[in-house]
C-alpha positions in Angstrom: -1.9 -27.3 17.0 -0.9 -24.9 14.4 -1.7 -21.4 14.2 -4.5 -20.1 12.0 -3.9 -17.2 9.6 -7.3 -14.7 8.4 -7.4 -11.3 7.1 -10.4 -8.8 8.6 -11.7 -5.6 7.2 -13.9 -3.6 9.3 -16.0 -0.8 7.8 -19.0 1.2 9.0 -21.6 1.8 6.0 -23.6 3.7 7.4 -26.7 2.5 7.1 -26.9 3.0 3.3 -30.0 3.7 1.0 -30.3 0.7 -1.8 -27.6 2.9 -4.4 -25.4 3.1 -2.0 -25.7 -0.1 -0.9 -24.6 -1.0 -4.4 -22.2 0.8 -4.8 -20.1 -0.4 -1.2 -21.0 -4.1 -2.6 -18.9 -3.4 -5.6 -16.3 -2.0 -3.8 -15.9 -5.0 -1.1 -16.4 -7.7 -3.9 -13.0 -5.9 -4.9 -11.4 -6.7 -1.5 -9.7 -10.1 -0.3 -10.3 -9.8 3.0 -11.9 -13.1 4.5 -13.9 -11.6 7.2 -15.7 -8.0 6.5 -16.9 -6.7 10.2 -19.6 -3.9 8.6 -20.9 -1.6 11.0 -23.9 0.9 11.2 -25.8 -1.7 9.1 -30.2 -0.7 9.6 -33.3 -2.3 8.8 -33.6 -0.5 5.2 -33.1 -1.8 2.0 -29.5 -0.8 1.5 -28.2 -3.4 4.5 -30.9 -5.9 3.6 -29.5 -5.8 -0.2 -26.1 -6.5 1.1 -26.7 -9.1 3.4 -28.8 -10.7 1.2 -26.3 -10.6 -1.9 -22.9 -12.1 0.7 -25.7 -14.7 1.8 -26.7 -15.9 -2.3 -23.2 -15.5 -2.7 -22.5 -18.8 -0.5 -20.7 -16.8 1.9 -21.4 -17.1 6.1 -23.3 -14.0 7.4 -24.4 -13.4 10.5 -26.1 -10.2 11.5 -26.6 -9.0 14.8 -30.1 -7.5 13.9 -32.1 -10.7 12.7 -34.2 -12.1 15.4 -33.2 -9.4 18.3 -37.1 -8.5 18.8 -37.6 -12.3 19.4 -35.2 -12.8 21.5 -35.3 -9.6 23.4 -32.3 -7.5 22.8 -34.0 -4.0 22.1 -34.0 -2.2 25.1 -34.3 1.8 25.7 -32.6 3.7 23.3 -33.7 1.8 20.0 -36.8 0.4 18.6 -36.8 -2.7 16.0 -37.2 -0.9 13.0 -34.4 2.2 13.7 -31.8 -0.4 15.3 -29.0 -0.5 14.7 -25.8 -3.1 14.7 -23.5 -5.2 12.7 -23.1 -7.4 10.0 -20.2 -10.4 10.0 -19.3 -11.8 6.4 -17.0 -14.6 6.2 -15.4 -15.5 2.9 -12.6 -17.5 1.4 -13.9 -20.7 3.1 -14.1 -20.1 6.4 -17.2 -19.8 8.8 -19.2 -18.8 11.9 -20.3 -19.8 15.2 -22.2 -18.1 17.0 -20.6 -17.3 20.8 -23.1 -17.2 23.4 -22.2 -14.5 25.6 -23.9 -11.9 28.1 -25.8 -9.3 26.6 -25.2 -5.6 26.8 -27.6 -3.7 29.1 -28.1 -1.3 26.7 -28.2 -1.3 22.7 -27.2 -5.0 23.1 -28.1 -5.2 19.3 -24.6 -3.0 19.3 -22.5 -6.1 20.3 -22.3 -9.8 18.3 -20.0 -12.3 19.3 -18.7 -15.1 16.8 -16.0 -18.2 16.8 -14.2 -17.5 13.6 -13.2 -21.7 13.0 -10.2 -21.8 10.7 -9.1 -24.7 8.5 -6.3 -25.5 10.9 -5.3 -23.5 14.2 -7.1 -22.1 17.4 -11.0 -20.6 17.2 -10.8 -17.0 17.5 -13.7 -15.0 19.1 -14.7 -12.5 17.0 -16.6 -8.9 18.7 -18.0 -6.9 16.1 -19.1 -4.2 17.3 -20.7 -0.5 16.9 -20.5 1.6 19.8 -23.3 4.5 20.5 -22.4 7.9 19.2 -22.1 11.4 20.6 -20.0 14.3 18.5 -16.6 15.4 19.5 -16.7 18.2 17.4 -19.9 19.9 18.5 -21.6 19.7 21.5 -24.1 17.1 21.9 -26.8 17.0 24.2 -26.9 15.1 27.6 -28.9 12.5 26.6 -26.8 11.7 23.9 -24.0 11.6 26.1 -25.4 9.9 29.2 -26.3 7.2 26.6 -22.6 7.0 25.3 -21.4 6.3 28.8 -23.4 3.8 29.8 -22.6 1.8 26.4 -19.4 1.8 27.1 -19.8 1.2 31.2 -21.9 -1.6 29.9 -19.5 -2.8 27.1 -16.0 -2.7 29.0 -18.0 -4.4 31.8 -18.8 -7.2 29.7 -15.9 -8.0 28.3 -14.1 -7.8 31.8 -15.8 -10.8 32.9 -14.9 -12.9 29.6 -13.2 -16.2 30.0 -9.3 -15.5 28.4 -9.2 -16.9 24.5 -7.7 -16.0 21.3 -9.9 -12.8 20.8 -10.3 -9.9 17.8 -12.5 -7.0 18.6 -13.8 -5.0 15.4 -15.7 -2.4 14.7 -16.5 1.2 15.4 -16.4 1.6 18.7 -17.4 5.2 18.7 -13.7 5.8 21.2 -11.6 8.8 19.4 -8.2 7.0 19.2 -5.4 9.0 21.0 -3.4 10.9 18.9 -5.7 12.4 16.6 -4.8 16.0 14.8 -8.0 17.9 14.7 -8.9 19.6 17.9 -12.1 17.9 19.1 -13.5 19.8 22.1 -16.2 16.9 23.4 -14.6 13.7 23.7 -15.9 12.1 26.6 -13.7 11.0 29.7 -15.3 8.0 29.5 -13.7 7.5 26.0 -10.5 7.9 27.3 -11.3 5.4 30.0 -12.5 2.9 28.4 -9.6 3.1 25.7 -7.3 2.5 28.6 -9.2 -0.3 30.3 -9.2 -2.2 26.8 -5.6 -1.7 26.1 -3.8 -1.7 29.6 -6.6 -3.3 32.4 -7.6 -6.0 29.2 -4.2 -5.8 28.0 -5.9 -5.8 24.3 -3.8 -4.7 21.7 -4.7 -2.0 19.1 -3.3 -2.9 16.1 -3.4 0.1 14.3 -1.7 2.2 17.0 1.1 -0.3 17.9 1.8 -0.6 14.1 1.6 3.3 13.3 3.1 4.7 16.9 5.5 7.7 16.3 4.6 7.7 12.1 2.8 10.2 9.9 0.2 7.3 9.8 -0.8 7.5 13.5 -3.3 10.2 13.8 -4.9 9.0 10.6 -8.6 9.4 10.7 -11.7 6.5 9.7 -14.4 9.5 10.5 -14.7 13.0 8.8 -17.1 15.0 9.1 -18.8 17.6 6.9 -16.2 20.0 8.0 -13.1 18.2 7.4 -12.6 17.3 10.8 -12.4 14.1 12.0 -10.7 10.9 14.1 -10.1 7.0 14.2 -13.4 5.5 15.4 -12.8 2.1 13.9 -10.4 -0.7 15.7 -8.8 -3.9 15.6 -8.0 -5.3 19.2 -6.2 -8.6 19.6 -5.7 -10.3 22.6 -5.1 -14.0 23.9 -2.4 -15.0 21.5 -3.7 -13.0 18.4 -1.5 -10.7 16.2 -1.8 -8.4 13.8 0.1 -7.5 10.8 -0.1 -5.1 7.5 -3.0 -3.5 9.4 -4.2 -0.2 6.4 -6.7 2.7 6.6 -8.2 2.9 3.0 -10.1 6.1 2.6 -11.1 5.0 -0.5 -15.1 4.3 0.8 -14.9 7.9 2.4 -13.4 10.1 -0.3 -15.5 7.8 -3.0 -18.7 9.1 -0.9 -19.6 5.7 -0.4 -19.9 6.6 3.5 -18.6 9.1 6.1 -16.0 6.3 7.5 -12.5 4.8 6.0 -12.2 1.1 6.2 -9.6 0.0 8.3 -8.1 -3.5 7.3 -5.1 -6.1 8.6 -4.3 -9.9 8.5 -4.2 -11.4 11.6 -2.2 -15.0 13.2 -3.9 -17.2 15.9 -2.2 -19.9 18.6 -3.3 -21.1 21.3 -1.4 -19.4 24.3 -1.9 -22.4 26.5 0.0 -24.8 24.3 
């Protein structure tokens, strides 16, 4: 079997108002990438205006909102209308399967799995994802937080008990990446946990770090807040035989005021590590 070759861009939008919405539309129908993970995507018209353009567009979307009140996804912490999740474009002529897999015990809606099927090479299981919030700048309260451990309990959990495959993970998982300049006084332990279980326990790779470690580059924010302060939120993880290459932050979405987050982008080579 040869290996397959793909290019991801991961973004979150957050949940954009129908200008907006626009506006990141004309700035991803710039891009090449053949898979566009976008994060923070809503129930408004902004999201639905995007999805429905990649979808008249011919290209494969999937979004990890349609249906989740029919097949019960929402559980505490979200209702139908303020969910919240992600939205899987894939261009350039390659598609989507959906990957049946457990569902998180809380904000499932958070987690979609895919099988990203090539024109030659290896199916790749794609986890877009968008992890629940809490500020590491200022203090949040302890709901907030209590519901930003469990996520991540619930998501390192799940992907623990995942059969081994050629895997990508993308998306903002809401984990400050280590190294980050700004001094950021409430960043969970679990963060810091669950970063370590994905890249030593899971032996995932973060392709950002690994590409970046001991550069200018590697404390490069995706998130800035209103104060100027800010962190990498956003990830690409590769594990069971995938690799990453050329992996970019463009702050182009951010500084363009587009959204709050950089998009973080790299092109990626599957095999099968059985073979």
């Amino acid at each position: 079997m040869t290996d397959s070759a793909f290019s991801v861009l991961t973004l979150n939008i957050s949940r954009p108002p129908k200008d907006r919405a626009a506006a990141l539309l004309e700035y991803l129908w710039h891009r090449e990438d053949d898979i566009l993970v976008l994060t923070e995507t809503g129930r408004g018209e902004g999201s639905a205006l995007i999805e429905s353009v990649c979808r008249a567009a011919g290209h494969d979307v999937h979004s990890s909102l349609r249906g989740v009140a029919d097949r019960g996804l929402i559980e505490r912490g979200s209702t139908e209308r303020g969910a919240l999740g992600v939205l899987v474009v894939a261009r350039n002529g390659f598609t989507l399967v959906p990957d049946d897999i457990p569902a998180l015990p809380l904000l499932p809606e958070r987690l979609m799995a895919c099988r990203l099927t090539p024109s030659s090479g290896p199916r790749v299981r794609l986890l877009a994802a968008y992890g629940a919030a809490s500020d590491p700048v200022r203090y949040a309260n302890a709901a907030q937080r209590q519901r930003k451990r469990d996520w991540l309990n619930g998501f390192v959990a799940t992907l623990q008990d995942l059969p081994p495959t050629p895997t990508l993970i993308a998306g903002d998982l809401n984990i400050v990446a280590p190294g980050h300049r700004d001094r950021l006084p409430y960043v969970l332990s679990e963060e810091r946990a669950a970063y370590d279980t994905l890249t030593t326990d899971l032996g995932l790779t973060d392709v950002y770090a690994a590409a970046h470690h001991g550069t200018d580059l590697a404390g490069d924010p995706t998130w800035v807040d209103h104060s100027g302060v800010g962190c990498r939120y956003d990830y690409l993880l590769t594990g069971g035989g995938v690799t990453g290459s050329g992996v970019v932050i463009d702050q182009t979405p951010r500084t363009s005021r587009l959204t709050d987050h950089a998009a973080l982008s790299a092109s990626f080579t599957a095999y099968d590590p059985g073979l």
